[in-house]
C-alpha atoms as one frame of an Amber mdcrd trajectory, in Angstrom:
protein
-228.605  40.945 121.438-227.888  38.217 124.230-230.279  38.535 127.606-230.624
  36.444 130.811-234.497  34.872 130.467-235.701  33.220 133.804-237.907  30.215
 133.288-240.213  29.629 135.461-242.713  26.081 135.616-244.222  25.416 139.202
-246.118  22.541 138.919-248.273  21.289 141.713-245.364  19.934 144.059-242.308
  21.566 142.470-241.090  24.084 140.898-238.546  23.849 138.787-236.527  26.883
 136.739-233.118  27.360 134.345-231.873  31.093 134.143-230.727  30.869 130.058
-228.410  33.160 127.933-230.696  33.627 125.085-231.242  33.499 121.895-228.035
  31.359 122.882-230.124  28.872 124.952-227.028  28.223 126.937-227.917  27.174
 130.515-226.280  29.818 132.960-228.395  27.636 136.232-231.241  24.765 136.420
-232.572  23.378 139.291-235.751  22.516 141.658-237.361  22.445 144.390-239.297
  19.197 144.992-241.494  17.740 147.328-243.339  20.899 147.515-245.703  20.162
 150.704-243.405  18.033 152.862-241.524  18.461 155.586-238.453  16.688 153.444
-238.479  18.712 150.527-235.195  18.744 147.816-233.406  22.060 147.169-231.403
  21.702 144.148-229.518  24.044 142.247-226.803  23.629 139.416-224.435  26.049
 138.020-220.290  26.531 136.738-220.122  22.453 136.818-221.105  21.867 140.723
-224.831  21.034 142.364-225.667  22.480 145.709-228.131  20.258 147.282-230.545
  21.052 150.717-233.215  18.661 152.221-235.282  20.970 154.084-239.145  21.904
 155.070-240.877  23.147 151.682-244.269  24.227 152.541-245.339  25.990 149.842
-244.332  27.346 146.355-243.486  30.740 147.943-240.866  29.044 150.209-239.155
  27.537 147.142-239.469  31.048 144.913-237.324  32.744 147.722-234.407  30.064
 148.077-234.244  30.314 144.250-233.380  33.651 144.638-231.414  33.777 147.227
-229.362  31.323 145.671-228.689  33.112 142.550-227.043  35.943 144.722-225.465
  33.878 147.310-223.426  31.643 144.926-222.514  34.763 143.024-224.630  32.596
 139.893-225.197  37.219 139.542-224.068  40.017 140.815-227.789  41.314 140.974
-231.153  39.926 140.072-231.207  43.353 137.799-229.276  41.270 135.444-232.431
  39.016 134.494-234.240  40.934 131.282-237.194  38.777 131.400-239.089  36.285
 132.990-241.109  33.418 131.206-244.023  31.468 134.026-245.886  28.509 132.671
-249.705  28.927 133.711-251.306  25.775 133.256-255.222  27.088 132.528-255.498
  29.573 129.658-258.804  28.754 129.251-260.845  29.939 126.196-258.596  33.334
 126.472-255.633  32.079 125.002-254.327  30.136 122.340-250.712  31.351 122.464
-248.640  33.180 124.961-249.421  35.992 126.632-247.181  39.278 128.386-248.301
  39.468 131.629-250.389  42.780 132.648-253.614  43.300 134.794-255.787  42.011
 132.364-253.725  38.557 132.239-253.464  38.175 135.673-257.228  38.673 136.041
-258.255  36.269 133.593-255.824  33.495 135.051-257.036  34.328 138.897-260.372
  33.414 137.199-259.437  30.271 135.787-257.848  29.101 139.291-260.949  27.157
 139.820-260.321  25.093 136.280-256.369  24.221 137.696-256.726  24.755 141.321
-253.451  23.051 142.627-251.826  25.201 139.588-253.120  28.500 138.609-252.772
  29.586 142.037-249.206  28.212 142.529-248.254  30.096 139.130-249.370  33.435
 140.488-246.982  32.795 143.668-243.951  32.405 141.799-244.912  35.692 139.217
-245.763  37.775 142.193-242.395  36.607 144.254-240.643  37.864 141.545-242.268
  40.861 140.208-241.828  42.154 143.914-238.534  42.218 143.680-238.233  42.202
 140.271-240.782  44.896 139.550-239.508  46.720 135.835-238.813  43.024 134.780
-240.921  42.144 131.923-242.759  38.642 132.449-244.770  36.151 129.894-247.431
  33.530 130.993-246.686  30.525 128.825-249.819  28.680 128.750-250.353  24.577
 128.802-253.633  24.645 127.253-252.558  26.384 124.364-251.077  23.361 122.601
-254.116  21.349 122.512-256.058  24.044 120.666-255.745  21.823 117.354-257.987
  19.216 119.053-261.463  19.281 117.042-264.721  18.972 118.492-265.389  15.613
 118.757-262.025  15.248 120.834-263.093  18.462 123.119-266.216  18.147 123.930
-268.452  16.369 126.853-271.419  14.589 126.211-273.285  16.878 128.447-276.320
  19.524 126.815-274.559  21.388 124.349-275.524  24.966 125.566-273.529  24.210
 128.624-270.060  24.613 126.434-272.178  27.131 125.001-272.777  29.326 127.584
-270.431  28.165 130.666-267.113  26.914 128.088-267.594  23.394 129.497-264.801
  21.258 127.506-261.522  19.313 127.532-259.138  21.827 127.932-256.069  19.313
 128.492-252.353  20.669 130.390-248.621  19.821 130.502-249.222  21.931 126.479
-245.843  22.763 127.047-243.721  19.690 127.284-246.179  17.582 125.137-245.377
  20.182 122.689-241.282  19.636 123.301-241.915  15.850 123.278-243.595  15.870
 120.076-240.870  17.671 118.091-237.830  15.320 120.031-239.531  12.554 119.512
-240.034  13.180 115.650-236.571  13.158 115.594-235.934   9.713 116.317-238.100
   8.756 113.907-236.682  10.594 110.734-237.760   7.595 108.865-241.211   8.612
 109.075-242.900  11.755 107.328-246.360  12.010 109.486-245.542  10.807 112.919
-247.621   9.559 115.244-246.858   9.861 118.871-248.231   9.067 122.353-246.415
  11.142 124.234-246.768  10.718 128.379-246.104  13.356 130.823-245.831  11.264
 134.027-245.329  12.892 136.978-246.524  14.114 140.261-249.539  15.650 137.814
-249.768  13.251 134.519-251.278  13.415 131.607-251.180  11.741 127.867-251.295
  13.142 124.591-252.178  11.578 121.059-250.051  13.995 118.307-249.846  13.552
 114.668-247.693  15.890 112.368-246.697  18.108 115.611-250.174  18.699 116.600
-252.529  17.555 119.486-255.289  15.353 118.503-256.591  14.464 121.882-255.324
  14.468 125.715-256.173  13.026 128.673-256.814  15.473 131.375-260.043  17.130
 130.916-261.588  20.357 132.215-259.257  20.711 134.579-256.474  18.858 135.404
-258.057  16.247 137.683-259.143  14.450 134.621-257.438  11.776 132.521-255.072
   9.590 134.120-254.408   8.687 138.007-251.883  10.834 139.531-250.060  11.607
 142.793-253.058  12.926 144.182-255.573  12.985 141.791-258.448  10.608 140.924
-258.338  10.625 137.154-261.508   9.948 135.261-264.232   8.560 136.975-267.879
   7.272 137.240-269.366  11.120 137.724-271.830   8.884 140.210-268.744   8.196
 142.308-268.704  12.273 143.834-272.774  11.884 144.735-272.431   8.669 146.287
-269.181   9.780 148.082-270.891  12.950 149.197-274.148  10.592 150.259-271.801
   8.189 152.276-269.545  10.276 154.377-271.786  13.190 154.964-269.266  15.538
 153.362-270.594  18.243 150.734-269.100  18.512 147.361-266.570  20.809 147.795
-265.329  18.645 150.561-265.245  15.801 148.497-264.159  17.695 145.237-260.499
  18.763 147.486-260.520  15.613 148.328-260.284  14.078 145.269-257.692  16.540
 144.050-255.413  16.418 147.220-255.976  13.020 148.940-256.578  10.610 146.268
-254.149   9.054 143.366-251.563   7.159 144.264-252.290   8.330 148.050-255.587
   7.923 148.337-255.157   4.287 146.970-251.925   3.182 148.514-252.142   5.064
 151.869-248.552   5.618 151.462-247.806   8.788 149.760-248.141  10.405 146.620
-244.911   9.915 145.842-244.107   6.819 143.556-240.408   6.542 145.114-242.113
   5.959 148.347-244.710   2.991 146.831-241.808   1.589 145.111-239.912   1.204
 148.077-243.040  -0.245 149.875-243.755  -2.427 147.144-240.153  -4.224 147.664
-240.967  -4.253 151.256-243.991  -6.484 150.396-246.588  -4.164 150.487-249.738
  -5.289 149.308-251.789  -2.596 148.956-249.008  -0.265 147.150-248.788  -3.397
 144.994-252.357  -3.121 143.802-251.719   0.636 143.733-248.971   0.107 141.183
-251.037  -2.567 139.219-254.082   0.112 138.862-251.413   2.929 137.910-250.139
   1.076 135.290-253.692  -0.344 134.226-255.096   3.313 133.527-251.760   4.683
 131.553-252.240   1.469 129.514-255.882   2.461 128.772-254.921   5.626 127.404
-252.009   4.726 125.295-254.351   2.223 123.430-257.014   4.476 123.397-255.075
   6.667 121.413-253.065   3.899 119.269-256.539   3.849 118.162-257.492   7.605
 117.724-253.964   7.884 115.996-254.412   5.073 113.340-251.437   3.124 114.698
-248.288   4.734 116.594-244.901   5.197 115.894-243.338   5.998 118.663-244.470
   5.918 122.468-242.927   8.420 124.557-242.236   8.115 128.543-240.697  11.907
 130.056-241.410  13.672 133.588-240.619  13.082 136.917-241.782   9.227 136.696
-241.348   8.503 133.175-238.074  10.047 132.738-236.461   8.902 135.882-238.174
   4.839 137.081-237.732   1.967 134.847-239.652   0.226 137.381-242.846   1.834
 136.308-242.049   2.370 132.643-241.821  -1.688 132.684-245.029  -2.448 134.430
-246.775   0.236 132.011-245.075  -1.757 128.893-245.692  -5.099 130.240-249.892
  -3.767 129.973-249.462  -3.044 126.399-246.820  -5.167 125.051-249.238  -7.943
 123.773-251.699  -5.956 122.361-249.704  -3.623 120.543-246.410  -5.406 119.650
-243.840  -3.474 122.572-241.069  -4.906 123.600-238.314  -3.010 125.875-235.007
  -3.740 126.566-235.685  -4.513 130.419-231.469  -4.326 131.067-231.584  -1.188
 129.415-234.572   0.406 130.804-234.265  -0.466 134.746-231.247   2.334 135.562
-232.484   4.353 133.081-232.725   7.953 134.764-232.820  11.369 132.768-231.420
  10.344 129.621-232.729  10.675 125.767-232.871   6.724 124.819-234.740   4.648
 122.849-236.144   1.733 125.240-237.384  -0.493 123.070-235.956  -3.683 120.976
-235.711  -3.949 117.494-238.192  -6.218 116.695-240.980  -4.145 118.747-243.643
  -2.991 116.357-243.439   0.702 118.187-240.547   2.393 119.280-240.359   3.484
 123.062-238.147   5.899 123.640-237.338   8.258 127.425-236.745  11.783 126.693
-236.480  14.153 129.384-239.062  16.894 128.823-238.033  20.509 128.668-240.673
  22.842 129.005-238.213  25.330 130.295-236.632  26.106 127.311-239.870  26.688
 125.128-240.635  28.989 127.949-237.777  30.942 127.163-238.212  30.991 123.803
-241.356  32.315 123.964-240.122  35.063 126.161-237.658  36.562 124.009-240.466
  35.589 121.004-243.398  37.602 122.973-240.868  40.205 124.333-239.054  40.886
 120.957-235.346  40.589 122.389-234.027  38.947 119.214
């Protein structure tokens, strides 16, 4: 039986969707709406060969949800939204409640408005988009397609916080990890440039607005970067990244602020903003770096300085690597900063890139490295939207 399946993933300043033809998984429309939060947001939408483009005001997830839809009608993508038998919405948080994919109901929805405090510039925006469409989409079965789930395999030692033991105990204090999804997709594509090799051992780097990195071996997480929630790990667009716990006392102490003041803060207004003053935006930092720049400079240098970290720490935790992965909005689309990040690791750990090939290198499965590089490096545009979808018609039973 063939069904239209809606994928939804609204990350924390896009949101991004492809209506499929399933179990087909031919594309009927993709697109996204980006910049989520500025006044110069993108409205894209592709469909029968042509793009349809809009730079408009995108304040919030809602706004985008509605042009989506609006969209599918108005460019006759279908005759009604009826047509759509199911809708799949990535959730990052799933918390300790689930380890696979859930059908949403009251009892899901509950337990992921509960867990908004764990993802709070995500939970919240993935109950806007399944709300926008279950009110107009009301007898439309939907599925919450969970990031956390894929980083389940991680064992103890990789989970845990060295913090009193009763705490994960009692409270479920622990790594918890995100971006599940397309780590998950990145593992298996990137296994497949690597046939040569029976276990593979990939570092696989969701870089975006949000960013994380994940350590896999044989298909499975071993460890990831972002921690109880997704402020942890790596710097992002506007999030700190690990830190010095000290750092949100002190901060509190200095300015007079209390810590949920300072806790917004450094989810919203630090990163790549807080540090370059610029924007969160690395397109933006780029273009101020050319300009001569000094402090988006340095902002570059420490964003490429904490990826680095990571991908050695786990070059370690793996045994050795095979194959380093680079996918997201960043990773998949600026050779500017998949070069820096190389250039950090290429001495210690034997990578080499092809720096012609890399540089225009936008949205295009490639390996990046040379052939005398001890690890492969290869771009692969993530797809979390399709293992969305197939988890809707695998949850929903429409095969």
């Amino acid at each position: 039986m063939s069904i239209k399946i809606m994928a939804v993933n609204a990350g924390s300043s896009s949101l991004k969707f492809k209506l499929y033809q399933m179990p087909e998984e031919t594309i009927i429309c993709s697109g996204i709406a980006d910049r989520i939060g500025h006044d110069d947001g993108i409205f894209k939408i592709s469909f029968a060969g042509q793009t349809v483009k809009k730079i408009l005001p995108l304040p919030n997830h809602a706004v985008g949800v509605k042009l989506l839809l609006e969209s599918l009608i108005d460019y006759k993508i279908l005759n009604s939204l009826n047509e759509i038998g199911g809708i799949g919405h990535r959730v990052v948080q799933g918390g300790k409640y689930f380890s696979d994919s859930a059908i949403f109901n009251d009892d899901t929805e509950a337990k992921i408005t509960s867990l908004i405090p764990l993802a709070p510039l995500h939970n919240k925006a993935h109950l806007v988009g399944f709300h926008a469409f279950k009110d107009v989409l009301p007898d439309v079965p939907a599925v919450a397609v969970f990031d956390t789930a894929f980083h389940q395999t991680m064992e103890p030692q990789d989970f845990l916080f060295p913090i009193p033991y009763e705490y994960y105990e009692q409270y479920d204090i622990r790594r918890y990890g995100a971006h599940g999804t397309s780590h998950k997709y990145l593992g298996e594509e990137a296994a497949k440039l690597i046939p040569e090799v029976s276990h593979p051992r990939v570092i696989s780097c969701h870089i975006g607005s949000g960013a994380s990195i994940t350590a896999i071996r044989d298909g499975k997480c071993v460890a990831t970067s972002m921690g109880l929630t997704p402020l942890g790990g790596i710097m992002m667009g506007t999030r700190t990244g690990d830190l010095d716990p000290s750092v949100m006392m002190y901060a509190c102490k200095c300015t007079g602020k209390d810590v949920y003041e300072m806790y917004d803060i450094f989810n919203k207004k630090s990163g790549l903003l807080g540090v370059s003053g610029i924007s969160n935006d690395t397109r933006d930092i780029e273009e101020a770096t050319e300009k001569g720049n000094i402090q988006a400079d340095i902002t570059n240098k420490l964003f490429a300085r904490r990826v680095a970290d990571f991908i050695g720490q786990y070059f370690v935790r793996l045994g050795g690597a095979d194959i380093i992965v680079f996918s997201a909005g960043i990773g998949e689309n600026s050779g500017f900063y998949r070069e820096i990040i190389c250039d950090q690791i290429g001495e210690a750990l034997g990578v080499k890139i092809n720096r012609e090939l890399n540089l225009p290198l936008r949205g295009k499965t490639e390996i990046i490295s040379t052939p005398d590089s001890k690890i492969k490096v290869a771009v692969i545009p993530t797809d979390e939207e399709i293992m969305i979808a197939r988890d809707v018609v695998r949850l929903l039973k429409l095969n």
